[in-house]
C-alpha positions as CSV (number, residue, x, y, z in Angstrom):
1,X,52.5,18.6,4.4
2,X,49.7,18.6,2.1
3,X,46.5,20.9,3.0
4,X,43.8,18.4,1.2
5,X,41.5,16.6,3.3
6,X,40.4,13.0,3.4
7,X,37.4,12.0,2.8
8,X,35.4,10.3,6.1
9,X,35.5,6.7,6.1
10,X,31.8,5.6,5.3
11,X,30.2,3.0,7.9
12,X,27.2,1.4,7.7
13,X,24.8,3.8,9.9
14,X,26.3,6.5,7.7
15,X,25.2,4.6,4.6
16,X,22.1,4.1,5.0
17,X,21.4,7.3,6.4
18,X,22.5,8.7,2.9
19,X,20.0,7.0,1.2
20,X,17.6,9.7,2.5
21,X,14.7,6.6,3.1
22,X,13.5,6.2,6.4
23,X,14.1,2.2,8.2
24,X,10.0,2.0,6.9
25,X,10.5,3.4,3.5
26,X,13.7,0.5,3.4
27,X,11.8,-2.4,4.9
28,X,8.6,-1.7,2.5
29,X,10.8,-1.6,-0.5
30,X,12.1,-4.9,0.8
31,X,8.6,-6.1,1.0
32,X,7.8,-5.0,-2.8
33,X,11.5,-7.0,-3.8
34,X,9.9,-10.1,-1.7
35,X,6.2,-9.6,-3.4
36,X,7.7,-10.0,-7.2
37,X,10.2,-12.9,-6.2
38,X,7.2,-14.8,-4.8
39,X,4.9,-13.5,-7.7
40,X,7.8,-15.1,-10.3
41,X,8.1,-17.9,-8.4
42,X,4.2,-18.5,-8.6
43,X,4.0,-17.9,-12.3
44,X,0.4,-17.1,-12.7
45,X,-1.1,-16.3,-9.4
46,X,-4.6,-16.9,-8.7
47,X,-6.9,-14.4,-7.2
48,X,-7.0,-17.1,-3.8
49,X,-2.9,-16.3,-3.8
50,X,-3.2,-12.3,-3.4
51,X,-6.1,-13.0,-1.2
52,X,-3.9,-15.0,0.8
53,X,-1.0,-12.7,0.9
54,X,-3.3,-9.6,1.9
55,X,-5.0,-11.2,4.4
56,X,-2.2,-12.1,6.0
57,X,-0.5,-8.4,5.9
58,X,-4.2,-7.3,7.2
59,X,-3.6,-10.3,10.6
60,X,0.1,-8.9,11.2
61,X,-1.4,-5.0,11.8
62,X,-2.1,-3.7,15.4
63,X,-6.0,-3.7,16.0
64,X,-7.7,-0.3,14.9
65,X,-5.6,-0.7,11.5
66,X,-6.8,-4.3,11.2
67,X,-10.3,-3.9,12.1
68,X,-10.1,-1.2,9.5
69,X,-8.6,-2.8,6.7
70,X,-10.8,-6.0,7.0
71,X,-13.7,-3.6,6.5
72,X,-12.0,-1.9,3.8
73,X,-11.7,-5.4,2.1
74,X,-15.2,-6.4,2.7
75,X,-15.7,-3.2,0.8
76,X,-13.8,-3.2,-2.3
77,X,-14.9,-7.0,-2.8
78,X,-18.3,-6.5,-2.9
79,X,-17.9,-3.4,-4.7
80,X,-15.5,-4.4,-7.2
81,X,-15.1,-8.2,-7.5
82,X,-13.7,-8.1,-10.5
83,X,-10.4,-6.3,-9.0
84,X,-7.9,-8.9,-7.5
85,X,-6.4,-8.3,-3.9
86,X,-2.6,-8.7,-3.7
87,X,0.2,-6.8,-1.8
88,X,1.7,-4.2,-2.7
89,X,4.6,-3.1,-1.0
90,X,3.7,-5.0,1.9
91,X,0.2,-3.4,1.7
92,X,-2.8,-4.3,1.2
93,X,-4.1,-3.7,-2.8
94,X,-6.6,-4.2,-5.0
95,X,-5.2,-4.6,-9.2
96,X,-6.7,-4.7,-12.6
97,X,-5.3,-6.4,-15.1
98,X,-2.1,-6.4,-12.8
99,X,-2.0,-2.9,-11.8
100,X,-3.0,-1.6,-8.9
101,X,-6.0,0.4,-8.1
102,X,-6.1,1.0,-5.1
103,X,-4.3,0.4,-1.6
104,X,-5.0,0.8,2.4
105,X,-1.5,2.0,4.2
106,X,-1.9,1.2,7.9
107,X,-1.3,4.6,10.0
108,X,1.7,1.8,11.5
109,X,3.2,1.3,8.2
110,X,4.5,4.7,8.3
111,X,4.0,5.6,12.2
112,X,1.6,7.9,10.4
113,X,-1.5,9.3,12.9
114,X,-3.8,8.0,10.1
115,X,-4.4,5.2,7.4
116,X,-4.7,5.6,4.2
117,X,-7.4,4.7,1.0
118,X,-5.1,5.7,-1.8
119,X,-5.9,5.4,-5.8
120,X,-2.9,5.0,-8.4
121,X,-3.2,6.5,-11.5
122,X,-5.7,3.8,-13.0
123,X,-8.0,4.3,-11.0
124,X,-11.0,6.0,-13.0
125,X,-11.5,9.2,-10.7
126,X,-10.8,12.3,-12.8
127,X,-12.7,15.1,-12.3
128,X,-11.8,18.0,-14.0
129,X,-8.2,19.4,-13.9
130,X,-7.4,18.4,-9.5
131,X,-9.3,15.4,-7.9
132,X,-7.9,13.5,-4.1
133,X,-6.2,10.5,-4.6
134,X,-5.5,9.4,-1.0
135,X,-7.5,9.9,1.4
136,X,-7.0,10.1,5.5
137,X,-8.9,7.3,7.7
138,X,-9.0,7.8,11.6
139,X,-11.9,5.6,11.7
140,X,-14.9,3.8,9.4
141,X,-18.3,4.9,10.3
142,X,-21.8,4.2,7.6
143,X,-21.1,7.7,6.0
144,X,-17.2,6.6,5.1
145,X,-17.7,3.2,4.5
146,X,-20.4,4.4,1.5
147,X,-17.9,6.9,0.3
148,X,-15.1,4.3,-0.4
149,X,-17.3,1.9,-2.2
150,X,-18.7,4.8,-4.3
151,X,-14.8,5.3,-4.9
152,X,-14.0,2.0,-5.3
153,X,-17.0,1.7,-7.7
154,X,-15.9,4.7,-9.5
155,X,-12.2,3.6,-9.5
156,X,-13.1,0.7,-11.8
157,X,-15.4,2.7,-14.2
């Protein structure tokens, strides 16, 4: 009789369990997969497309998170029209030159107890060696709705 073992028999629940994403995490990577399929299959996509397509991820989030992000895109268009709103990973994003800027993540998209304003890497916001890059939203009041379009201002340089 041989002492070696055999390895378990992988299933399904175990297999996606070893990819170490959560069900979100899978679905919004899904989303991104969907968002350049469509984007290919569009060719050029005009500004009215990624308008479109974020308004509609804004209408499929629960009420505080939409009422928020509407504002938040009130905001970033009048404070930076010349960025262009898309999805991006099933969010809501705002790109120059076809990368993107800046984002709102729904506290739902995550099951997070906030939302998120969060700046990639081209957004213009250094200062200094360490500067925030996301920031938390639990609600939008005068004083955090002129923050963000300072940010968003500032994001665009």
């Amino acid at each position: 009789m041989s002492d070696t073992k055999k390895a378990p028999k992988k299933t399904a629940a175990r297999d996606a369990a070893d990819t170490g994403f959560t069900a979100e995490e899978r679905a919004a990577m899904k989303e991104r997969a969907k968002e350049v399929k469509t984007a290919r299959g569009r060719g050029r996509a005009s500004k009215a497309d990624g308008e479109r397509d974020l308004l509609a991820k804004i209408a499929e989030m629960d009420g505080p998170d939409r009422a928020m992000a509407e504002r938040i895109h009130e905001i970033v268009t009048a404070s930076a029209p010349q960025l262009a709103p898309k999805t991006w990973y099933g969010m809501p994003a705002y790109a120059r030159d076809g990368k993107v800027v800046c984002f709102f993540q729904s506290a739902g998209k995550f099951k997070s107890r906030y939302a998120t304003l969060g700046f990639n890497d081209d957004a213009r916001l250094d200062d200094g060696g360490m500067w925030p890059t996301a920031f938390a939203l639990t609600r939008l009041t005068a004083v955090e709705e002129e923050r963000i379009a300072d940010l968003v201002k500032r994001a665009v340089g």
